[in-house]
C-alpha positions in Angstrom: 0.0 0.0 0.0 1.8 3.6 -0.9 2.7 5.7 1.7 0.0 8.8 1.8 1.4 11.9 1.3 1.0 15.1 2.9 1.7 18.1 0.5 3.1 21.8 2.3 2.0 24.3 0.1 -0.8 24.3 -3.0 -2.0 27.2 -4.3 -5.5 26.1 -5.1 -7.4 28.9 -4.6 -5.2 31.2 -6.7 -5.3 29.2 -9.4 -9.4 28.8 -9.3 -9.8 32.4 -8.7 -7.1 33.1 -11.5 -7.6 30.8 -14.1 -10.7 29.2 -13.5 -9.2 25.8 -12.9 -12.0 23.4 -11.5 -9.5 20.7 -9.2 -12.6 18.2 -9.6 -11.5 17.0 -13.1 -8.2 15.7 -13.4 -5.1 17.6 -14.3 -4.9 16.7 -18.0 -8.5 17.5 -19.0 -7.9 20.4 -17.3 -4.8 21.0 -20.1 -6.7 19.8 -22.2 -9.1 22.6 -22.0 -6.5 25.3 -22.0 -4.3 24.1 -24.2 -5.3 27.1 -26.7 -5.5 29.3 -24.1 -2.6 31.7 -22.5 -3.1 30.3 -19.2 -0.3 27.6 -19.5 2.3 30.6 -20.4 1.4 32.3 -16.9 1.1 29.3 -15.0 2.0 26.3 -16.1 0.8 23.2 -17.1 -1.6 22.0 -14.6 -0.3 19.4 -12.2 -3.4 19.1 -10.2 -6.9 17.5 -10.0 -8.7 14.9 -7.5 -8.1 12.0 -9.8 -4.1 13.0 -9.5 -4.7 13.6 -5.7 -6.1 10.3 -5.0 -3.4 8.2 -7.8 -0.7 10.0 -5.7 -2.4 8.7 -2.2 -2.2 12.4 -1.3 -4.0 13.2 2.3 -3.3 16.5 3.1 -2.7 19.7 1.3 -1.5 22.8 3.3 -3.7 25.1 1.3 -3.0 28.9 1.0 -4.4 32.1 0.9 -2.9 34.7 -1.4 -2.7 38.1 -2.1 -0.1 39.5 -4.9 1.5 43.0 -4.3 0.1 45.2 -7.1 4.0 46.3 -8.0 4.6 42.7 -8.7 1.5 41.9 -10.8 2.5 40.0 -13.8 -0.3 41.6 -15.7 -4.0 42.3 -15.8 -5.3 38.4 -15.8 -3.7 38.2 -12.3 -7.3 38.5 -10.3 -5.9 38.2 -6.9 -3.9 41.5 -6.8 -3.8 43.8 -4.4 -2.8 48.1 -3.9 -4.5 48.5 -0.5 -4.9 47.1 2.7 -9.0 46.5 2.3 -7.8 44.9 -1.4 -5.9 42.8 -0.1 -8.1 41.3 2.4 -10.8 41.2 0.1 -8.7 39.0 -1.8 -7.9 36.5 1.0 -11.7 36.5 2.1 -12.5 35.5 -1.6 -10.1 32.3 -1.6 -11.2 31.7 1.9 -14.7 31.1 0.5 -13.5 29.3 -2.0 -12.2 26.2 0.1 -15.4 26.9 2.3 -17.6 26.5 -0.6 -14.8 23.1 -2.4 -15.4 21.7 0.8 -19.0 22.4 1.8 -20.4 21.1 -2.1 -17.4 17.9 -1.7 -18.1 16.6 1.8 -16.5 13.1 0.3 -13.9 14.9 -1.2 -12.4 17.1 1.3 -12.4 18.5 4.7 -11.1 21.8 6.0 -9.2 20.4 9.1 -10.1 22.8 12.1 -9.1 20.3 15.1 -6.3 17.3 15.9 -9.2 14.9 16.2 -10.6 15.4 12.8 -7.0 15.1 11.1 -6.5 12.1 13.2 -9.7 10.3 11.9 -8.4 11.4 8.5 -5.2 10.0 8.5 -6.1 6.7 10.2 -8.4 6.0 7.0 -5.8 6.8 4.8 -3.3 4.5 6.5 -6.2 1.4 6.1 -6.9 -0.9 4.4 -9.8 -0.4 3.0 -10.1 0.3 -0.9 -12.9 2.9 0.1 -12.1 7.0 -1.1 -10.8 9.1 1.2 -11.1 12.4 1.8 -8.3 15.0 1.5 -7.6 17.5 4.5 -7.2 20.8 3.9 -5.1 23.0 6.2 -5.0 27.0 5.6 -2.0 28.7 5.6 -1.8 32.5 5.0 1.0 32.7 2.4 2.0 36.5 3.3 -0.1 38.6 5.5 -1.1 41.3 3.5 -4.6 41.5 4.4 -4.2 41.8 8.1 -4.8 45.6 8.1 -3.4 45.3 12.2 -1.5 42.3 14.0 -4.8 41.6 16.4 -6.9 41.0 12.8 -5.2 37.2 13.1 -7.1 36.2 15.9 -10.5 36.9 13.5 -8.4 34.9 10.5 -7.9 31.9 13.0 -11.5 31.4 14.2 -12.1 31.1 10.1 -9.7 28.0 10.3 -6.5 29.5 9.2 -3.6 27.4 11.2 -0.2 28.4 9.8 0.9 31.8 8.0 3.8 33.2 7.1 4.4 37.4 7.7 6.0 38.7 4.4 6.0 37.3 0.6 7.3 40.2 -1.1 8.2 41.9 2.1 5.8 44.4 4.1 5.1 46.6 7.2 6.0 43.1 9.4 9.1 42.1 7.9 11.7 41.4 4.6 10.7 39.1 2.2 11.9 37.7 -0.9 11.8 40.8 -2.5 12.0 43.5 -0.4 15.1 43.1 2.7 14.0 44.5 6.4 14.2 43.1 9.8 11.0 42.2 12.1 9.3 46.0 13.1 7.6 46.1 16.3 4.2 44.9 14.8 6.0 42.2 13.1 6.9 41.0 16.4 3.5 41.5 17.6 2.2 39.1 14.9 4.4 36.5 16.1 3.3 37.2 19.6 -0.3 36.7 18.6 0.4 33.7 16.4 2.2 31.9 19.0 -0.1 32.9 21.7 -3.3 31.0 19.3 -1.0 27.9 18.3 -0.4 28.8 14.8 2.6 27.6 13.0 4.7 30.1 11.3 6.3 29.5 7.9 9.6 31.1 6.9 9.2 30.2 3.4 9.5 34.2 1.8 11.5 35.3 4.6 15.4 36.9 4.0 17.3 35.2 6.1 18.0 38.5 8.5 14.0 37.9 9.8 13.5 34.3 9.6 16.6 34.0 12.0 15.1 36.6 13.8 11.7 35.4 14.1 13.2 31.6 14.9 15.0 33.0 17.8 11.8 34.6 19.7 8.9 32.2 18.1 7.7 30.2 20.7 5.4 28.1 18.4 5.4 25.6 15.7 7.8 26.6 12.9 7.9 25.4 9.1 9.3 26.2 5.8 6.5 25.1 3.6 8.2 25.5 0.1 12.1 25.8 -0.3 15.2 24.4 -1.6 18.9 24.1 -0.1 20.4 27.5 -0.9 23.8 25.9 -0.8 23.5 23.6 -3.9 22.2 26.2 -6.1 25.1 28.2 -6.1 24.0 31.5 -5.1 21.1 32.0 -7.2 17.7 33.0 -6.4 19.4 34.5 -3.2 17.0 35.2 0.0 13.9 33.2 -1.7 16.0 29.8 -0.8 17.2 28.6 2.3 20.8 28.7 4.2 22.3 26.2 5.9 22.4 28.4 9.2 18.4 28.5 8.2 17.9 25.1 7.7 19.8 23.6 11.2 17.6 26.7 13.6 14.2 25.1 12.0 15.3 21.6 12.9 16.8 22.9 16.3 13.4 24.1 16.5 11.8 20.8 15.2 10.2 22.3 12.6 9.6 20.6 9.0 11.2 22.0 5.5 9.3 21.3 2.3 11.2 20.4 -1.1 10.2 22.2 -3.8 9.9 19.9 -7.0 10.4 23.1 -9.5 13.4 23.1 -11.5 14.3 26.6 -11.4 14.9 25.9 -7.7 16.7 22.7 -8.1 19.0 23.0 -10.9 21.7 26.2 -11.0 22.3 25.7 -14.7 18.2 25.1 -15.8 16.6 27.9 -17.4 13.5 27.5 -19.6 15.0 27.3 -22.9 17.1 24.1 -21.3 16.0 20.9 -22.2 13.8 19.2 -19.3 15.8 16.3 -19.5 18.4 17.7 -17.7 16.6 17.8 -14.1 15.5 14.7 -12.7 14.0 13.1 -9.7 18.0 12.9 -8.4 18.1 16.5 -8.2 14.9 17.1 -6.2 16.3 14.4 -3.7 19.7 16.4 -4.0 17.6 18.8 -1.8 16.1 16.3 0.3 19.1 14.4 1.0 21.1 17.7 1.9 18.8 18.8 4.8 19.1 15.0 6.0 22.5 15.4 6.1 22.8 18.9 7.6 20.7 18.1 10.4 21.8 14.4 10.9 18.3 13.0 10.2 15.1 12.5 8.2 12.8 14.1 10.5 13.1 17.5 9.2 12.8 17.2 5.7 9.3 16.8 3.9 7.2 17.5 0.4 5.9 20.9 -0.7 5.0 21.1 -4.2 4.1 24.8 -4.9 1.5 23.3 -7.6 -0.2 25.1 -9.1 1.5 28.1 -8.2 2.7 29.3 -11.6 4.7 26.2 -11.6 3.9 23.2 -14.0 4.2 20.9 -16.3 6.7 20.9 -18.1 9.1 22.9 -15.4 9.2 20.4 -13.0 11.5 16.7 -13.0 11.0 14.8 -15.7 10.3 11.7 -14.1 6.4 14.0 -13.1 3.5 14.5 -15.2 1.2 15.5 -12.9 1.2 15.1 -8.9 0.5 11.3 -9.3 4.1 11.1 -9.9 5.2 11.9 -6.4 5.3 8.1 -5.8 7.7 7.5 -7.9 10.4 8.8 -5.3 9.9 6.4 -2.9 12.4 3.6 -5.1 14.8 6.7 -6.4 14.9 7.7 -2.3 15.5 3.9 -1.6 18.6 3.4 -4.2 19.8 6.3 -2.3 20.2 4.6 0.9 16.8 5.5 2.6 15.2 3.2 4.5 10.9 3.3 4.5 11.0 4.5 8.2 12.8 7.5 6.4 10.8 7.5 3.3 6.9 7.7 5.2 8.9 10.8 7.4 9.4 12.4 4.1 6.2 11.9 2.6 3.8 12.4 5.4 4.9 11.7 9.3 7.1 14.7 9.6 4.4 17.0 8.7 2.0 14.9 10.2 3.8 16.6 13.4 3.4 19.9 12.8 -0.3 19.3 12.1 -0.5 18.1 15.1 1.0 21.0 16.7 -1.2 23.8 14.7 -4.2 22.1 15.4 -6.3 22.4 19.2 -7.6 19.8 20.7 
């Protein structure tokens, strides 16, 4: 039976809002209906769909919430921009009601995860042995906080179920970002206060390196990366978007989970898009892997966070993937690496299983 997966970071709202993608057809009829279109130019191929989901034994998704800086827009077709404070939060209370409503009309499909005993139940029947369907958990996590127009607005955010966020994309009035450099202000600090005071889980993911070091030394809750690669192996490139090795060890000091991006922009130093595909494989994307295991003397930090569909897809991505069904074709690459299947259901589940665990109350 395959391990079930738990995936760090989808952007399934974006890409519904966006492009009108409908995640209950599979990802291929879904190309195939924009394959005339320019929607596979500004994101991708799709990789997603509930078909894929379920081929790929996937159980979770962290699911996120949104909001593109207006100065960063890639043009007029990107619907879930933002120039204000109120625009912004408009924007996350749009996707918001999106997974409300994917969930509410798919009971049998998928379940926004609010409490630990409702992912327990969940993951239990995925770990059967039953050939019945199972549902997918959803778990929200605020991917930037744009549209908190003041720190105290999380509390309202986490009665509406989301669990983990992350203070800065670009960068912003909390902190630096991938973009924009700055250290934690005083309501920056605030937010964590508030976030670790409700049990959320904070992802470093946009961060520089200046404020996620800052914010792992005071952040007394859980702490993830939900969608990175090893800084180290691609040579200086992509620069504060991509994670150090000082990074890396503090969020496994901290027990804390890093998700592998399977993009190859973020695998490969030498990739670009006029490159041949062949040239990034499976072996690079457990490069990444296998360098946090190292780093940190152990597969307990290390996990899967695909980034699909957020503007990466098909055909940017290993070569050995299709579509997320893939994913299970690491488990005999990890193997002829040396990994043993205690290791290999860490990586595709247990380790952010933990976290879960953490982010959800009682």
């Amino acid at each position: 039976m395959p391990y079930p997966i738990i995936d760090g970071h989808e952007d399934l709202a974006y890409n519904a809002i966006t492009f009108g993608r409908d995640y209950l057809r599979s990802a291929m009829d879904t190309r195939a209906a924009e394959k005339y279109s320019a929607v596979p130019e500004r994101g991708g191929e799709c990789m997603l769909g509930w078909p894929d989901w379920q081929n790929a034994h996937v159980a979770v998704i962290f699911c996120t919430l949104f909001a593109m800086p207006k100065r960063y827009q890639g043009g007029d077709w990107e619907k879930v921009a933002y120039g204000t404070l109120d625009e912004a939060h408009v924007v996350y209370q749009k996707q918001l009601d999106y997974y409300q409503r994917l969930a509410g009309d798919n009971p049998l499909k998928f379940r926004i995860l609010h409490e630990k005993s409702q992912f327990q139940k969940l993951w239990q029947g995925w770990h059967s042995d039953s050939e019945a369907i199972n549902p997918i958990g959803l778990l929200l996590l605020m991917e930037g906080s744009e549209g908190i127009q003041a720190a105290s607005e999380m509390e309202d955010w986490y009665e509406r179920g989301v669990r983990i966020a992350g203070p800065a994309w670009a960068g912003n009035r909390f902190c630096g970002g991938t973009y924009e450099p700055g250290r934690f202000t005083s309501e920056g600090r605030l937010l964590l206060e508030i976030m670790a005071d409700l049990g959320m889980g904070l992802d470093i993911a946009h961060m520089t390196e200046e404020s996620a070091l800052e914010a792992l030394d005071c952040f007394e809750g859980p702490v993830l990366a939900s969608h990175v690669t090893a800084r180290i192996l691609m040579k200086g490139k992509l620069g504060e978007r991509l994670l150090t090795d000082t990074t890396i060890c503090q969020v496994a000091e901290h027990d804390g989970v890093i998700g592998i991006m399977p993009y190859n922009k973020f695998l490969d130093p030498e990739w670009t898009k006029t490159s041949q595909r062949d040239k990034v494989s499976l072996q690079h994307y457990i490069d990444h892997i296998d360098h946090v295991c190292q780093l940190t003397g152990s597969s307990q930090y290390v996990a899967i966070g695909t980034d699909f569909d957020g503007t990466i897809g098909y055909p940017e991505v290993p070569l050995e993937l299709t579509t997320i069904a893939d994913l299970q074709k690491l488990e005999p690459n990890l193997i002829e690496r040396g990994y043993k299947q205690v290791d290999i259901e860490r990586i595709f589940g247990l380790n952010w299983a933990r976290i879960i665990e953490r982010v959800l109350p009682a």
